[in-house]
PADREN-524591 format. One record per residue (C-alpha): x, y, z. Coordinates in steps of 0.02 Angstrom, whole numbers, plus 32768, in hexadecimal, padded with zeros to 4 digits. Example, Ala and Ser with C-alpha at 12.3 -4.5 7.8 and 13.67 -1.06 7.14 Angstrom:
BEGIN
82677F1F8186;82AC7FCB8165;
END
This chain:
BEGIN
3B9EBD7D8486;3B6FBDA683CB;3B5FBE4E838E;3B30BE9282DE;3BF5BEB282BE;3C29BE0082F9;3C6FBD8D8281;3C3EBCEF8231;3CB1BC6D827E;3D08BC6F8313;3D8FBBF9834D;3DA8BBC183FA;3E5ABB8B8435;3E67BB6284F6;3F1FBB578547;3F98BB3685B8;403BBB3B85AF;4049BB3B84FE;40C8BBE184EB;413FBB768451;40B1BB4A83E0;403CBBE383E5;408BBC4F836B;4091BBBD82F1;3FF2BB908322;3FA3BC3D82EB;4005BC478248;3FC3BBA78216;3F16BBDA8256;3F1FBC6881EA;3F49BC268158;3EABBBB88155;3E26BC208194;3E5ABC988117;3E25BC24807D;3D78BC0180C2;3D33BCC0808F;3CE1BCDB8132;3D16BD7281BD;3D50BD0E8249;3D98BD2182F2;3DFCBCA58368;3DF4BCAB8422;3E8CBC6C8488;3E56BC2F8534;3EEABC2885AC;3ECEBBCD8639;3F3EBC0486B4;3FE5BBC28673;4068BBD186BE;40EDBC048621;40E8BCA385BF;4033BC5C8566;3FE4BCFB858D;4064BD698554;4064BD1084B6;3FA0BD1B84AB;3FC3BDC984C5;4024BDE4843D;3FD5BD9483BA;3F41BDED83E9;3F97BEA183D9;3FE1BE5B832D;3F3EBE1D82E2;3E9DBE6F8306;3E3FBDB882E4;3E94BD858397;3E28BD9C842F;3E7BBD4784CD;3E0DBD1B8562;3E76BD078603;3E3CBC92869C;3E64BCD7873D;3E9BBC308769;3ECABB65871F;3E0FBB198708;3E2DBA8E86AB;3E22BA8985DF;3D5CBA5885E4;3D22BB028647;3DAEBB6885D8;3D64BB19853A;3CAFBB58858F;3CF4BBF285B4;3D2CBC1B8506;3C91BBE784D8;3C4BBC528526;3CABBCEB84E0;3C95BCAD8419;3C2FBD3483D3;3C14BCE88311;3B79BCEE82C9;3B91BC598272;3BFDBBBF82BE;3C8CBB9B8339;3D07BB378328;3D62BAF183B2;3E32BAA9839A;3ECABA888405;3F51BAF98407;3FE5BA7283F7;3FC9BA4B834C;3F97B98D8351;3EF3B9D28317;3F22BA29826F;3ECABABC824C;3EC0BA988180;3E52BA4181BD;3DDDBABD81BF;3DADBAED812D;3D65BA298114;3CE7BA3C81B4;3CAEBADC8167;3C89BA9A80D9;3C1FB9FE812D;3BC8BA998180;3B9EBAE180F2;3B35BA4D80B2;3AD7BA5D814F;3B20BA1681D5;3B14BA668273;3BA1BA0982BB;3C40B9D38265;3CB2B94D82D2;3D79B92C8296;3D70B86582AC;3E3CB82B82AA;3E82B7B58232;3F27B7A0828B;3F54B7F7833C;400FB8088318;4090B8338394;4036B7C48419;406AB73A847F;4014B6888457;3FD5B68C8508;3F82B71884E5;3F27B6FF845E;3F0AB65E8496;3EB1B6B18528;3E54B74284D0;3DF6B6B5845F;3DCBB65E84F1;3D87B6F38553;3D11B72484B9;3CDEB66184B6;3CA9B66F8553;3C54B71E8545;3C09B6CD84B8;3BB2B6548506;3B84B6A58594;3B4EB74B8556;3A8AB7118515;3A44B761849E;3AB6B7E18496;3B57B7A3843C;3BFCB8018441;3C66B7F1839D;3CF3B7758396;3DB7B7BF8382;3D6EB86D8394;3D9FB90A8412;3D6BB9AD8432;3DB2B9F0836A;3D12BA28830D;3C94BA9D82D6;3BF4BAB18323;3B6CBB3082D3;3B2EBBCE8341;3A97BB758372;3AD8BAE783B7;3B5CBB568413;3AC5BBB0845C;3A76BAF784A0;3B2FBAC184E2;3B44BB508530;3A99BB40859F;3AF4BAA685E1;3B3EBAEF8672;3B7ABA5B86F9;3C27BA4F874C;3C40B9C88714;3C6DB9D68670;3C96B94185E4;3C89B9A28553;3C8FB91084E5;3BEDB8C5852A;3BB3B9798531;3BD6B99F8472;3B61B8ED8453;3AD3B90C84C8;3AA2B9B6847D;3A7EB96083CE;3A61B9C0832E;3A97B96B8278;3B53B938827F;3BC9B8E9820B;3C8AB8BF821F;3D2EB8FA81B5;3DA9B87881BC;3E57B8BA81E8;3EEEB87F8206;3F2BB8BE82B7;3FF2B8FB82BB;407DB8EC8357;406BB98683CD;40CABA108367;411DBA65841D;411CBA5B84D3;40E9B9C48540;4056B96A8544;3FE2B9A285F3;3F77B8F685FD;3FE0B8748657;3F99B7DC8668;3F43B7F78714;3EF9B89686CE;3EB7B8298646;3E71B7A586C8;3E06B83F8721;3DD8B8888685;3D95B7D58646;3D31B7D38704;3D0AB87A86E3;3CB8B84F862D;3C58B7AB8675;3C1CB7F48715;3BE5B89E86BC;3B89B854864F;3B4BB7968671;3AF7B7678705;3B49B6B286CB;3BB4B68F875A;3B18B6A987E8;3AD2B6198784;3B7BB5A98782;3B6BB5C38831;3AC2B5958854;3ACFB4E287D4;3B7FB4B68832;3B32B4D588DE;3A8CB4588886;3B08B3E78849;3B80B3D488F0;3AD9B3BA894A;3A93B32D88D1;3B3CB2D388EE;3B3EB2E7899A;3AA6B29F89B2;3ABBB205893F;3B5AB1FC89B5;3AFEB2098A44;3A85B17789F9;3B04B0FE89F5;3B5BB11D8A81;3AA2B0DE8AC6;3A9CB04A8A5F;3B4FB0208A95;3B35B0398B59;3A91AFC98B39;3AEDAF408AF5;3B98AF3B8B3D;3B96AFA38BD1;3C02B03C8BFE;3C8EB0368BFE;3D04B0DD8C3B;3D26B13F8B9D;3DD2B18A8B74;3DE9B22F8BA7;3E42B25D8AE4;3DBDB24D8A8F;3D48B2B08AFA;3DD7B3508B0B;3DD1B3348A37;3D0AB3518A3A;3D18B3EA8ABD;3DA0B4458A63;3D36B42489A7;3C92B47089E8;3D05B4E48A4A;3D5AB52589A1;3CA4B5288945;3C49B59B89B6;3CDCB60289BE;3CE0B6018901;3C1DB62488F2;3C22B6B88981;3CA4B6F8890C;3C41B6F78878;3BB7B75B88F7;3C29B7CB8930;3C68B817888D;3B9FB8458846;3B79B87D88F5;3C28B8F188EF;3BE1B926884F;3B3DB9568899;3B79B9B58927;3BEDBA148899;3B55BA4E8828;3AEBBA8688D7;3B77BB0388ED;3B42BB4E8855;3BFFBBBD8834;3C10BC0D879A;3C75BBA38737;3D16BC03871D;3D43BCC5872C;3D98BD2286A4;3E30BD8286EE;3E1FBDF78635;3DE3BDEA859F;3E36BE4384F5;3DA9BE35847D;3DCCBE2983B9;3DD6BED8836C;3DB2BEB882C5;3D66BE0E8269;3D9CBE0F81A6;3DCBBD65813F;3E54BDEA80E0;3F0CBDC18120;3F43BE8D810D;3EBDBEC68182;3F21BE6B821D;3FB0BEF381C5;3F4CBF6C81C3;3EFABF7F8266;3F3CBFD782FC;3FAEBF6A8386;3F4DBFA58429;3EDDBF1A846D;3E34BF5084D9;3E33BF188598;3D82BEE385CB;3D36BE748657;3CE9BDE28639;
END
């Protein structure tokens, strides 16, 4: 979506629900891309919240020409909203993608554009310290990128980092031919490649609002991540079932060996229920394991569009000079996406 009036950066800020830290957000936003010296834009994704998120978007977008605000015509989940704006960043340049809530600070910024500019295509915030979190938690998140670490292969996903970076317009272009369901963009963000380097930061408390991942949203997003993108668990499957066999024979040898010597006696019905209800309990764990790839199959066959804009308001004007948001006029332009 580039044109020969488009600016150099553009920012990418999907939400829900986040009406209290929004205006804060922007100001802050502001105030950093304004030091970099580059016409930029930043494209609010609201994915259908529930709040007043839209008419805040709204707002900010009549105030400041450098707002564009992309409206989903329903709740898709954050990794098809990030997608989506995406999809609608028209720099020339690079795209940088942030939370709205704050825990991500955007003086941040002007550090990954700088580790762009020595020729970087991709430019990851790694966290010192995740404050504001529970122990359990965090205790959790570095066990889920253990895991994706080892089972990823040759494509390795960056410890203690999210979605917060910058990625260069070419390797926007090869994310954005990624087109599954499914989305992890995480793994996504890793597989595509291109030079990368990490800026440490130190991650704050969320500055507004609640929190939208509970911890069984973070249990399916985790599936989500190691299904989407390791075929890992079909191979668990496949050594347990080896392994359950291999013991059952050897069980099954001895049990020959014992009848041989000292006859058979009737065997205790406890033990055999114990057996049943183990191998019972596996298979249903390793038709699971089937079911959720072959779920995601059937889902990409469909082949649906991955989310439908409702509107979108693009950005009227792309400057780096704080007066021309004064200057320019308040009424936004209403286009389909």
């Amino acid at each position: 979506m580039t044109a020969p009036d488009a600016p150099a950066l553009s920012v990418v800020v999907p939400a829900y629900n986040e009406q209290e830290v929004l205006p804060e957000f922007h100001r802050r936003l502001a105030a950093a891309m304004d030091g970099i010296g580059l016409a930029w834009e930043v494209v609010y994704v609201n994915d259908g919240s529930r709040d007043t998120t839209l008419e805040v978007m709204t707002g900010l977008q009549r105030q400041d020409p450098r707002a564009a605000v992309l409206n989903l015509s329903r709740n898709f989940g954050k990794e098809i909203a990030l997608t989506a704006g995406l999809d609608h960043a028209r720099a020339t340049d690079a795209v940088i993608v942030i939370d709205a809530d704050l825990q991500d600070p955007p003086e941040v910024i002007p550090a990954l554009v700088a580790a762009w500019r020595e020729g970087f295509d991709i430019a990851y915030a790694q966290r010192n310290t995740r404050e504001g979190e529970t122990w359990l938690k965090k205790a959790t998140a570095a066990g889920f990128y253990r895991v994706m670490q080892r089972l990823g292969g040759k494509v390795k996903l960056p410890q203690d980092t999210g979605d917060f970076r910058l990625m260069s317009r070419r390797a926007v272009d090869a994310l954005l031919k990624l087109r599954e369901q499914h989305r992890f963009m995480k793994g996504l963000f890793a597989w595509i490649g291109f030079p990368a380097t990490a800026v440490r930061y130190d991650r704050a408390p969320r500055a507004a609002g609640e929190t939208k991942w509970n911890y069984w949203k973070l249990w399916n997003f985790s599936l989500e991540g190691i299904t989407s993108f390791t075929v890992a668990p079909l191979k668990v499957a496949t050594y347990v079932g080896f392994a359950i066999a291999v013991l059952a024979s050897v069980y099954l040898f001895g049990i020959v060996v014992r009848t041989m010597i000292y006859g058979n006696p009737v065997a205790g019905y406890p033990s055999l229920l114990a057996v049943t209800l183990f191998l019972g309990g596996v298979q249903m764990m390793m038709l699971g394991i089937i079911g959720e790839y072959l779920g995601r199959i059937f889902n990409e066959t469909k082949q649906r569009p991955l989310y439908f804009a409702e509107r979108y308001l693009p950005s009227r004007q792309a400057s780096n000079s704080p007066s021309a948001a004064q200057s320019a006029g308040a009424e936004g332009v209403d286009a389909s996406a």
